[in-house]
MITI-777685 format. One record per residue: x, y, z of N, C-alpha, C, O in turn; residue number from 0. Coordinates in Angstrom, 3 decimals. Example, Ala and Ser with C-alpha at 12.3 -4.5 7.8 and 13.67 -1.06 7.14 Angstrom:
2
+----------+----------+----------+----------+----------+----------+----------+----------+----------+----------+----------+----------+-----+
!    neast !   nnorth !      nup !   caeast !  canorth !     caup !    ceast !   cnorth !      cup !    oeast !   onorth !      oup !   k !
+----------+----------+----------+----------+----------+----------+----------+----------+----------+----------+----------+----------+-----+
!   13.190 !   -5.690 !    7.800 !   12.300 !   -4.500 !    7.800 !   13.200 !   -3.300 !    7.800 !   14.236 !   -3.319 !    8.465 !   0 !
!   12.850 !   -2.250 !    7.080 !   13.670 !   -1.060 !    7.140 !   12.900 !    0.030 !    7.870 !   13.409 !    1.138 !    8.039 !   1 !
+----------+----------+----------+----------+----------+----------+----------+----------+----------+----------+----------+----------+-----+
! end
This chain:
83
+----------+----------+----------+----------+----------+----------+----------+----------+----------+----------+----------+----------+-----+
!    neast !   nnorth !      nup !   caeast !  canorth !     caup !    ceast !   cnorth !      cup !    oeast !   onorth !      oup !   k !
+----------+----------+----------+----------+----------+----------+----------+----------+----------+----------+----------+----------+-----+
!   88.261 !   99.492 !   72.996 !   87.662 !   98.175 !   73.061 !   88.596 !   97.246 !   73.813 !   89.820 !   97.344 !   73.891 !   0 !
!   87.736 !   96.244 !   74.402 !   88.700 !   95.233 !   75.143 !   88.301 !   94.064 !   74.621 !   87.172 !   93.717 !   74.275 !   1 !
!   89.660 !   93.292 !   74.585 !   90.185 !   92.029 !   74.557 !   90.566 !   90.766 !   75.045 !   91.749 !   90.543 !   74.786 !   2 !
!   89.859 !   89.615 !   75.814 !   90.937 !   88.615 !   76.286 !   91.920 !   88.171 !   75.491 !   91.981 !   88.477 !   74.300 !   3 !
!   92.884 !   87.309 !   76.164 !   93.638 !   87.145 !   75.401 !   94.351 !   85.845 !   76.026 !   95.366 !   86.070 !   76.685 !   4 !
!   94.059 !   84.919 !   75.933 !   94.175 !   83.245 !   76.397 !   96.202 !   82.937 !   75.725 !   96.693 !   83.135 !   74.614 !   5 !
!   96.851 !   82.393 !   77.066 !   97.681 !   81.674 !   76.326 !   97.691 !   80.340 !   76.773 !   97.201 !   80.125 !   77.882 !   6 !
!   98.140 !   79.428 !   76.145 !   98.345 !   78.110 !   76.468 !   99.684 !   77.226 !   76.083 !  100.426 !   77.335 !   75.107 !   7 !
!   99.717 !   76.547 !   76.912 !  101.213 !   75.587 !   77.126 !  102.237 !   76.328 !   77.130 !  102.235 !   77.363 !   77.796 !   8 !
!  103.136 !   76.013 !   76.513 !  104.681 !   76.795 !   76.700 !  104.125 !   78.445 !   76.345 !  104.735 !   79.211 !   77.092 !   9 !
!  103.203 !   79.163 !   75.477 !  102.963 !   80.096 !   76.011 !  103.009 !   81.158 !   76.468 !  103.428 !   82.297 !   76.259 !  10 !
!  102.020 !   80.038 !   77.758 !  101.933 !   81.016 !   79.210 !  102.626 !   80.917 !   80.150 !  102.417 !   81.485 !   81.222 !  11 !
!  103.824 !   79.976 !   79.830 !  105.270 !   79.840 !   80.584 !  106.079 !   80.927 !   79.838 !  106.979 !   81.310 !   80.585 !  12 !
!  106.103 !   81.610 !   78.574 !  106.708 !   82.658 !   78.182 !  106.281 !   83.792 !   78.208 !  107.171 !   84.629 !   78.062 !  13 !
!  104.806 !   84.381 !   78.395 !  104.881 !   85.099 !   78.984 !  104.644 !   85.293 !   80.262 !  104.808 !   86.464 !   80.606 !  14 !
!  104.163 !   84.228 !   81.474 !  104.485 !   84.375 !   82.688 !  102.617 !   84.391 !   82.806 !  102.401 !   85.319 !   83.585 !  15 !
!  102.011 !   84.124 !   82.620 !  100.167 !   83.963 !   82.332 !   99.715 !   83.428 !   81.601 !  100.218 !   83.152 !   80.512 !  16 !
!   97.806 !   82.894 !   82.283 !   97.388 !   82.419 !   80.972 !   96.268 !   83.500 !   80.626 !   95.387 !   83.181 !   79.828 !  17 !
!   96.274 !   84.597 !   81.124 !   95.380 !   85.389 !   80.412 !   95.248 !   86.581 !   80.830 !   95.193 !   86.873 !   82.025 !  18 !
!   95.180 !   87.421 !   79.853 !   95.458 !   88.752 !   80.032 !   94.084 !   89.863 !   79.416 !   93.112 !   89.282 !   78.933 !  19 !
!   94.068 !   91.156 !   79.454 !   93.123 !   91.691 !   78.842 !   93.842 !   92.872 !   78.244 !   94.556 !   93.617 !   78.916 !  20 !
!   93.596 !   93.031 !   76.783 !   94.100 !   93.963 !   75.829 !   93.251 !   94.855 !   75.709 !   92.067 !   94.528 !   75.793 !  21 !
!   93.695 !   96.576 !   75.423 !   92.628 !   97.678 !   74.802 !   93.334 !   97.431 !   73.260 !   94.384 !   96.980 !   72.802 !  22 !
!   92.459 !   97.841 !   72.924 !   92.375 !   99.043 !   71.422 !   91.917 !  100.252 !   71.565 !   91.439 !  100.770 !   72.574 !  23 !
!   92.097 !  100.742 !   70.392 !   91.666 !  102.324 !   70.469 !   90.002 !  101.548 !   68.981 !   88.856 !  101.857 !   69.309 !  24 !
!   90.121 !  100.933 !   68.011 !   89.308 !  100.384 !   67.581 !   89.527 !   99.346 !   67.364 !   90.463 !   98.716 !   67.857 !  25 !
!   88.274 !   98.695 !   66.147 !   88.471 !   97.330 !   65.041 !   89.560 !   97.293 !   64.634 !   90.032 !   98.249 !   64.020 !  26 !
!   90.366 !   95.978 !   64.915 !   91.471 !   96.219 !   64.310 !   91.644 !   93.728 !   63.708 !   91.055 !   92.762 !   64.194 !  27 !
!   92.735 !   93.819 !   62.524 !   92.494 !   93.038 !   62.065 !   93.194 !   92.316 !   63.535 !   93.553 !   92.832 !   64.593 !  28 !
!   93.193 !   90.460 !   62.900 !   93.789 !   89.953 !   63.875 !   95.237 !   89.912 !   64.053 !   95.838 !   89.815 !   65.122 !  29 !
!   95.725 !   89.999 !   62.878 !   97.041 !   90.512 !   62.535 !   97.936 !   91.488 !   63.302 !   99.118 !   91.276 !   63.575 !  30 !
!   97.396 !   92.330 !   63.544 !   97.445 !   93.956 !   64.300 !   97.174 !   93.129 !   65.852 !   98.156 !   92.880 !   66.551 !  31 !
!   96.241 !   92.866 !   66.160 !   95.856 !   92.127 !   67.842 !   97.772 !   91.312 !   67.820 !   98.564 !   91.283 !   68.761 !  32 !
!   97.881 !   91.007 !   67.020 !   99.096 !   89.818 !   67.668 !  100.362 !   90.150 !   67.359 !  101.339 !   89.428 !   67.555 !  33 !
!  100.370 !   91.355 !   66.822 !  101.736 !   92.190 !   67.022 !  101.706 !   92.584 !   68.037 !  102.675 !   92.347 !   68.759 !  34 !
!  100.480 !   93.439 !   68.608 !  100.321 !   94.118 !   69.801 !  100.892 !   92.864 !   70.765 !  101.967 !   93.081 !   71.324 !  35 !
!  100.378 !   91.841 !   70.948 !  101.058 !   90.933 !   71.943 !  102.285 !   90.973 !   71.911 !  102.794 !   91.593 !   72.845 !  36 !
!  102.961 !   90.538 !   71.175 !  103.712 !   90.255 !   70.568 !  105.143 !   91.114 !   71.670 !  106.054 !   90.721 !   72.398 !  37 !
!  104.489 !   92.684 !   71.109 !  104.871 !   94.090 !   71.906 !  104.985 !   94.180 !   72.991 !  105.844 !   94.796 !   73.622 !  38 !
!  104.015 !   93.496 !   73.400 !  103.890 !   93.366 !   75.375 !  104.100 !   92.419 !   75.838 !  103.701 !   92.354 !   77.001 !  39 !
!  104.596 !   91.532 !   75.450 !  105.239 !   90.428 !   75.709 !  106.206 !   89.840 !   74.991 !  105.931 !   88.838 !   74.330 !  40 !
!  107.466 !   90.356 !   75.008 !  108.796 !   89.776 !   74.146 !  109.088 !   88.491 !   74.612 !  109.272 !   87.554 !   73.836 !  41 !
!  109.134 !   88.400 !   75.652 !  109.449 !   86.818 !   75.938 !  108.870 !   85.619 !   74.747 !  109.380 !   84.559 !   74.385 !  42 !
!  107.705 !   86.242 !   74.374 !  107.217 !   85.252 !   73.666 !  107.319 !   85.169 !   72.406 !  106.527 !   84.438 !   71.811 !  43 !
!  108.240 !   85.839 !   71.742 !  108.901 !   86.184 !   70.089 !  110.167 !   85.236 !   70.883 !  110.315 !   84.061 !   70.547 !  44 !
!  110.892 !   85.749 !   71.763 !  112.040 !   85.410 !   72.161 !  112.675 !   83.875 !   72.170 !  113.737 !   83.379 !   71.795 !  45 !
!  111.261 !   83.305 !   72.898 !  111.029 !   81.454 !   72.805 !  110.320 !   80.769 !   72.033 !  110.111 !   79.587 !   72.305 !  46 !
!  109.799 !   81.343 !   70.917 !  108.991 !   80.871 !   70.129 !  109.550 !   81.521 !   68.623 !  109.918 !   82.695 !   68.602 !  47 !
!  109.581 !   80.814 !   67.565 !  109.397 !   80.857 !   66.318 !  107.874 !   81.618 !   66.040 !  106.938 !   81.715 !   66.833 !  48 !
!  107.951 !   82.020 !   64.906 !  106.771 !   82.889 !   64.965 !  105.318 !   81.932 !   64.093 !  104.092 !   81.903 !   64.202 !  49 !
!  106.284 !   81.315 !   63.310 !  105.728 !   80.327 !   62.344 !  105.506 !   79.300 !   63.493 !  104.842 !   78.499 !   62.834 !  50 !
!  105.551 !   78.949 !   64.267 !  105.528 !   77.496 !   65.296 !  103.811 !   77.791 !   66.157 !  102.768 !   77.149 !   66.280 !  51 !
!  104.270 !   78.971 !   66.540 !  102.242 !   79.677 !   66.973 !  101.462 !   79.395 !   66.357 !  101.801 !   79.270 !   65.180 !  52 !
!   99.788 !   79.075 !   66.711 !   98.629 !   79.468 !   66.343 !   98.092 !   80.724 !   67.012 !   98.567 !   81.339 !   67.967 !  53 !
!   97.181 !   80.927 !   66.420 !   96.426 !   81.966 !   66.965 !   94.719 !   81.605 !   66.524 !   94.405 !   81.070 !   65.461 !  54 !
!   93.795 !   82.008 !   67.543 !   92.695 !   81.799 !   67.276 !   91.519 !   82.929 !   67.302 !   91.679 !   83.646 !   68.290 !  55 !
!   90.671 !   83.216 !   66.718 !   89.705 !   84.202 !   67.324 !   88.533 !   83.233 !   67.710 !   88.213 !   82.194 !   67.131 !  56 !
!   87.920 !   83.852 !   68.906 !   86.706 !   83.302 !   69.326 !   86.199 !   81.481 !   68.932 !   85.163 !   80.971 !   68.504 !  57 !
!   87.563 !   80.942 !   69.354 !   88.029 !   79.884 !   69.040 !   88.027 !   79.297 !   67.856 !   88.195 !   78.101 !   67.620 !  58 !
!   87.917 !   79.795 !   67.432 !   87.997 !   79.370 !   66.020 !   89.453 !   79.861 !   65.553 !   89.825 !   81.000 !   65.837 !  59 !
!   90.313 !   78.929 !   64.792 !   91.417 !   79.255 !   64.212 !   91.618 !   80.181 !   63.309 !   90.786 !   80.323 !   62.413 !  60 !
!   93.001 !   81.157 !   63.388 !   92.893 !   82.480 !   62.275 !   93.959 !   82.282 !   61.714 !   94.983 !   81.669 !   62.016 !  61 !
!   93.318 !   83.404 !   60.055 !   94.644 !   83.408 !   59.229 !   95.566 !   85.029 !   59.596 !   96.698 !   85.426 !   59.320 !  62 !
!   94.458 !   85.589 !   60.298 !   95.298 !   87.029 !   60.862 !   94.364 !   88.170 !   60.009 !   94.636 !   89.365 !   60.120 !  63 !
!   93.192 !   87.686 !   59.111 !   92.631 !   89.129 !   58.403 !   91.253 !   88.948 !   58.987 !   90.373 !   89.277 !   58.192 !  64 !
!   90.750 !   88.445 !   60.345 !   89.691 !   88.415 !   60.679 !   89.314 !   89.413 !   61.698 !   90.075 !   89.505 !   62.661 !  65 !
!   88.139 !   90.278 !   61.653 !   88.264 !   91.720 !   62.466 !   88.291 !   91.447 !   63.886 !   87.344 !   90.691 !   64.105 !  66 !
!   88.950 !   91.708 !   65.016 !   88.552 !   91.637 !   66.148 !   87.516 !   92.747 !   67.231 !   87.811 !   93.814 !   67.770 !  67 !
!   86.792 !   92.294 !   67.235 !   85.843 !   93.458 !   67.919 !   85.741 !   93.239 !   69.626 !   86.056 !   92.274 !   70.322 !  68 !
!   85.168 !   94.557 !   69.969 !   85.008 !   95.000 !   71.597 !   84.387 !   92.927 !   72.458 !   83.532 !   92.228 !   71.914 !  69 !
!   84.932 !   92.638 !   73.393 !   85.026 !   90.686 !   74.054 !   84.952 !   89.742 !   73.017 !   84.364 !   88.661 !   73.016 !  70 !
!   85.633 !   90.290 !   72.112 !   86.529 !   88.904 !   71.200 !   87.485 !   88.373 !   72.487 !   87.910 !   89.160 !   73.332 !  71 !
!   87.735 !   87.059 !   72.512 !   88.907 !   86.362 !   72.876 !   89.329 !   85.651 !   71.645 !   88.690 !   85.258 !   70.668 !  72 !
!   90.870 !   85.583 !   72.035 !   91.847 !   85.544 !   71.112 !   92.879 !   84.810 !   72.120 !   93.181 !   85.161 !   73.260 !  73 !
!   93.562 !   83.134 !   71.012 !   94.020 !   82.466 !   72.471 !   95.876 !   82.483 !   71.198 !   96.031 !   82.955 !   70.072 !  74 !
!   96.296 !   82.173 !   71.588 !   97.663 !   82.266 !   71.204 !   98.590 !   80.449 !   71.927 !   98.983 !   80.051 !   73.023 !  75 !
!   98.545 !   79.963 !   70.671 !   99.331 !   78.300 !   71.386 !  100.591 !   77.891 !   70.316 !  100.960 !   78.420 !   69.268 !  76 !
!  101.005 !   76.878 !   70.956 !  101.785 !   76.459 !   70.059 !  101.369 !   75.146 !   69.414 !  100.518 !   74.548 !   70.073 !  77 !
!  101.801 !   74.474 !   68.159 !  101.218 !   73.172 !   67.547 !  101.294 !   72.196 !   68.671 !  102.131 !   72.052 !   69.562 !  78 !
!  100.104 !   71.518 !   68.362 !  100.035 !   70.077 !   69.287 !  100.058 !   68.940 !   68.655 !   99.587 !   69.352 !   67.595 !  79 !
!  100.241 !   67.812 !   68.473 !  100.642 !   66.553 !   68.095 !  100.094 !   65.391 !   69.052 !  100.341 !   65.393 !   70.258 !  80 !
!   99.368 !   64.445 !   68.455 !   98.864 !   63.081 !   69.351 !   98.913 !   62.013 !   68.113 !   99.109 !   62.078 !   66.899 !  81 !
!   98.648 !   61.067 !   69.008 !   98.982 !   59.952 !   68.176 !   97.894 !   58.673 !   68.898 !   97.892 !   57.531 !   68.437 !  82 !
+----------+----------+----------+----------+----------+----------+----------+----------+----------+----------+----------+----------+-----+
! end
Protein backbone atom coordinates (compact mmCIF):
# COMPACT_ATOMS: atom_id res chain seq x y z
CA UNK A 1 0.00 0.00 0.00
CA UNK A 2 0.98 3.57 -0.60
CA UNK A 3 1.24 6.56 1.36
CA UNK A 4 1.71 10.42 1.04
CA UNK A 5 3.38 11.83 3.38
CA UNK A 6 3.25 15.88 3.72
CA UNK A 7 5.92 17.76 5.74
CA UNK A 8 5.65 21.22 6.79
CA UNK A 9 7.80 24.15 8.13
CA UNK A 10 11.02 23.31 9.75
CA UNK A 11 10.07 19.78 8.76
CA UNK A 12 10.64 19.86 5.32
CA UNK A 13 13.83 21.83 5.93
CA UNK A 14 14.88 18.58 7.94
CA UNK A 15 14.20 16.33 5.84
CA UNK A 16 15.11 18.19 2.65
CA UNK A 17 11.04 17.92 1.13
CA UNK A 18 7.66 18.57 1.43
CA UNK A 19 6.42 15.36 0.28
CA UNK A 20 7.20 12.09 -0.18
CA UNK A 21 5.42 8.66 -0.93
CA UNK A 22 5.70 5.66 1.54
CA UNK A 23 4.95 1.66 0.85
CA UNK A 24 3.76 -0.77 3.31
CA UNK A 25 3.60 -4.24 3.00
CA UNK A 26 -0.11 -3.68 4.90
CA UNK A 27 -2.61 -1.77 7.46
CA UNK A 28 -0.53 -0.60 9.71
CA UNK A 29 -1.31 1.75 12.88
CA UNK A 30 -0.24 5.40 12.66
CA UNK A 31 2.26 4.83 15.13
CA UNK A 32 4.18 2.25 12.95
CA UNK A 33 3.68 4.94 9.64
CA UNK A 34 5.89 7.44 11.81
CA UNK A 35 8.59 5.34 12.97
CA UNK A 36 8.90 4.28 9.47
CA UNK A 37 9.58 8.06 8.74
CA UNK A 38 11.22 8.57 11.28
CA UNK A 39 13.74 5.57 9.71
CA UNK A 40 14.04 7.28 6.46
CA UNK A 41 14.61 10.31 7.50
CA UNK A 42 16.99 10.84 10.60
CA UNK A 43 17.50 14.28 10.08
CA UNK A 44 14.25 14.71 11.42
CA UNK A 45 14.59 12.86 15.02
CA UNK A 46 17.97 14.67 14.83
CA UNK A 47 16.32 18.45 14.80
CA UNK A 48 13.32 17.86 16.33
CA UNK A 49 12.20 16.65 19.79
CA UNK A 50 9.87 13.98 19.28
CA UNK A 51 7.27 15.37 21.69
CA UNK A 52 7.52 18.98 19.76
CA UNK A 53 5.82 17.09 16.31
CA UNK A 54 2.32 16.62 15.29
CA UNK A 55 1.25 14.22 13.15
CA UNK A 56 -1.98 14.02 11.25
CA UNK A 57 -3.99 11.41 9.28
CA UNK A 58 -6.10 12.55 6.44
CA UNK A 59 -5.91 15.81 8.12
CA UNK A 60 -7.24 15.29 10.82
CA UNK A 61 -4.95 15.22 13.94
CA UNK A 62 -3.57 11.74 15.47
CA UNK A 63 -2.96 10.08 18.65
CA UNK A 64 -0.83 7.32 16.65
CA UNK A 65 -3.60 4.21 17.05
CA UNK A 66 -5.51 5.27 13.95
CA UNK A 67 -5.23 2.59 10.96
CA UNK A 68 -3.57 3.93 7.95
CA UNK A 69 -4.81 2.48 4.76
CA UNK A 70 -3.73 2.15 0.85
CA UNK A 71 -3.86 7.00 -0.19
CA UNK A 72 -4.10 7.91 3.37
CA UNK A 73 -1.99 11.14 3.62
CA UNK A 74 -0.28 11.68 6.65
CA UNK A 75 1.39 15.28 7.22
CA UNK A 76 4.07 15.50 9.99
CA UNK A 77 4.60 19.48 11.55
CA UNK A 78 5.79 21.06 14.25
CA UNK A 79 3.47 23.23 16.96
CA UNK A 80 2.31 26.56 15.69
CA UNK A 81 1.48 29.53 17.86
CA UNK A 82 -0.49 32.97 16.83
CA UNK A 83 -1.64 35.52 18.66
Amino acid sequence: MRVKVLFFGATSDSVGKREVELSFDEDVKAETALEKIFAEFPGLEKNHDKKSLHFSVNQEYSDGNEIIEDGDELAVFTSVSGG
